[in-house]
FIKE-648836 format. One record per residue (C-alpha): residue in one letter; z, x, y. Coordinates in steps of 0.2 Angstrom, whole numbers, padded with zeros to 4 digits, always signed. Layout:
aZXY;...
***
This chain:
x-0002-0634-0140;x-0004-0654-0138;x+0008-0665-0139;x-0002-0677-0144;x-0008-0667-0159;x+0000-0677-0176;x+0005-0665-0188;x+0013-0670-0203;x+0029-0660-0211;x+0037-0662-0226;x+0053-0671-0230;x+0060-0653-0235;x+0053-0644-0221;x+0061-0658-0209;x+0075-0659-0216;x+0075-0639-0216;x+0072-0637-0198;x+0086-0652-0191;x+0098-0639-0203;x+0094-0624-0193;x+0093-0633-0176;x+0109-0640-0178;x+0117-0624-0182;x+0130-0617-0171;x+0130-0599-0164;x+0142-0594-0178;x+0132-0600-0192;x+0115-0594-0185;x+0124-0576-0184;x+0131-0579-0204;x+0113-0585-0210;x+0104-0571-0199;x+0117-0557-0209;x+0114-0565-0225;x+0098-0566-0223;x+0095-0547-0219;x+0110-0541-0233;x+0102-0550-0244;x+0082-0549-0244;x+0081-0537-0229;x+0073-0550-0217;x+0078-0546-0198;x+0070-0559-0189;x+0062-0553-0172;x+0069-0566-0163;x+0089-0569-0172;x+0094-0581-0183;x+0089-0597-0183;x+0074-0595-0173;x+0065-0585-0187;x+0051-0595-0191;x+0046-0598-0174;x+0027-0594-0172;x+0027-0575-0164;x+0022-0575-0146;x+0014-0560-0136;x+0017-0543-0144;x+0034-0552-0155;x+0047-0540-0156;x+0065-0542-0150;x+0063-0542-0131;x+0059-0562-0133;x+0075-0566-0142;x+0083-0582-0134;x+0097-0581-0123;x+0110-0589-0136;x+0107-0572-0148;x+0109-0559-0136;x+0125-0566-0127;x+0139-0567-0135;x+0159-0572-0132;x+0174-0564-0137;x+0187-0575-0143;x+0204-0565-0146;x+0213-0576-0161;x+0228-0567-0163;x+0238-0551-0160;x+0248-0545-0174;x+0263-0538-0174;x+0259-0527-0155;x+0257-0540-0145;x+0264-0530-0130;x+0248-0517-0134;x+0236-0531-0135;x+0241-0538-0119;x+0236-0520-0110;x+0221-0519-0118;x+0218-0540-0111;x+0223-0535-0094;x+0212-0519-0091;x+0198-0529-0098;x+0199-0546-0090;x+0205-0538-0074;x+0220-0553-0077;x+0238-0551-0070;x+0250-0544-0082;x+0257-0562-0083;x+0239-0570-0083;x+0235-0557-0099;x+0250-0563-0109;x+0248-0582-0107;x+0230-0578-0112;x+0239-0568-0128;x+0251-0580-0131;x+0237-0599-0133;x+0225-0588-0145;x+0211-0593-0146;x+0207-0587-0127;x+0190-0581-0123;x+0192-0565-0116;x+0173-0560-0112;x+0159-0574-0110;x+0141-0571-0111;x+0142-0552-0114;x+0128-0541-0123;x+0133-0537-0141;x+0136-0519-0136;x+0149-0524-0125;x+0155-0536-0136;x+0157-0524-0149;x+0166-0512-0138;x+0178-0524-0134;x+0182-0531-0152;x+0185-0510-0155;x+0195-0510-0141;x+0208-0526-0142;x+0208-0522-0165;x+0212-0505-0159;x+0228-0514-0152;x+0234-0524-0166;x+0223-0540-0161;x+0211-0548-0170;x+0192-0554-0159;x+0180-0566-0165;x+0162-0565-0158;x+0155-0582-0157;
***
C-alpha cells in the first residue's frame, strides 16, 4: 500500500470513480437501491463504497460512518399539522412552541446521525401523523 506505487487507471474507470466520490448521501442511498432491486448486489460496505477492496473478514460491520447514520428531515405535514407537531415534540424533546416553529420552516431536521432503525421508526412515526420524512 505505497503511495508511491504508479498504477495506471483508465479514463472510464477515473471518470467512474470522481462520479461515485462526489456523490451525495442521497444518491449513494438511490445507486445502492438500484443496484440491489435491480441485479441483487448489496454491497458489504453501502453504496458508493462497493468496489473498495474487502478488508479483514468484509461483511457489514466495516461500513463507513456516512451509511450507517442517517438524518431525518421532516419536509412537510399535510393537512394534520397539529398531530405532526406532538409527534415533533415527544421526539426532539422540543417545547410545544419550539416543535411548531420546527413544523412550520420544513425542511427541519428532526433527528441527526441516528441508526437506520431509528430512523425508520421515526419516519413511521411523524407519516403516521400526516407528515411526510426524508432520510438523507
Amino acid at each position: 500500500m505505497s503511495e508511491s506505487a504508479t498504477i495506471e487507471f483508465s479514463a472510464e474507470s477515473k471518470t467512474l470513480g470522481d462520479q461515485i466520490a462526489n456523490m451525495t448521501l442521497k444518491q449513494a442511498k438511490e445507486l445502492s437501491d438500484y443496484l440491489k432491486e435491480t441485479y441483487g448486489i448489496e454491497p458489504a460496505a453501502g453504496g458508493a463504497v462497493m468496489m473498495a477492496p474487502a478488508g479483514g473478514d468484509g461483511g457489514g460491520a466495516a461500513a463507513p460512518v456516512e451509511q450507517t447514520e442517517f438524518d431525518v428531515v421532516l419536509t412537510g405535514f399535510g393537512d394534520k399539522k397539529l398531530d405532526v407537531v406532538k409527534v415533533v415534540k415527544n421526539l426532539t424533546g422540543a417545547s410545544l412552541m419550539d416543535a411548531k416553529k420546527m413544523v412550520e420552516s420544513c425542511p427541519a431536521k428532526l433527528k441527526e446521525g441516528v441508526s437506520k432503525e431509528d430512523a425508520a421508526k421515526v419516519k413511521a412515526e411523524v407519516e403516521a401523523a400526516g407528515g411526510t420524512v426524508e432520510l438523507k
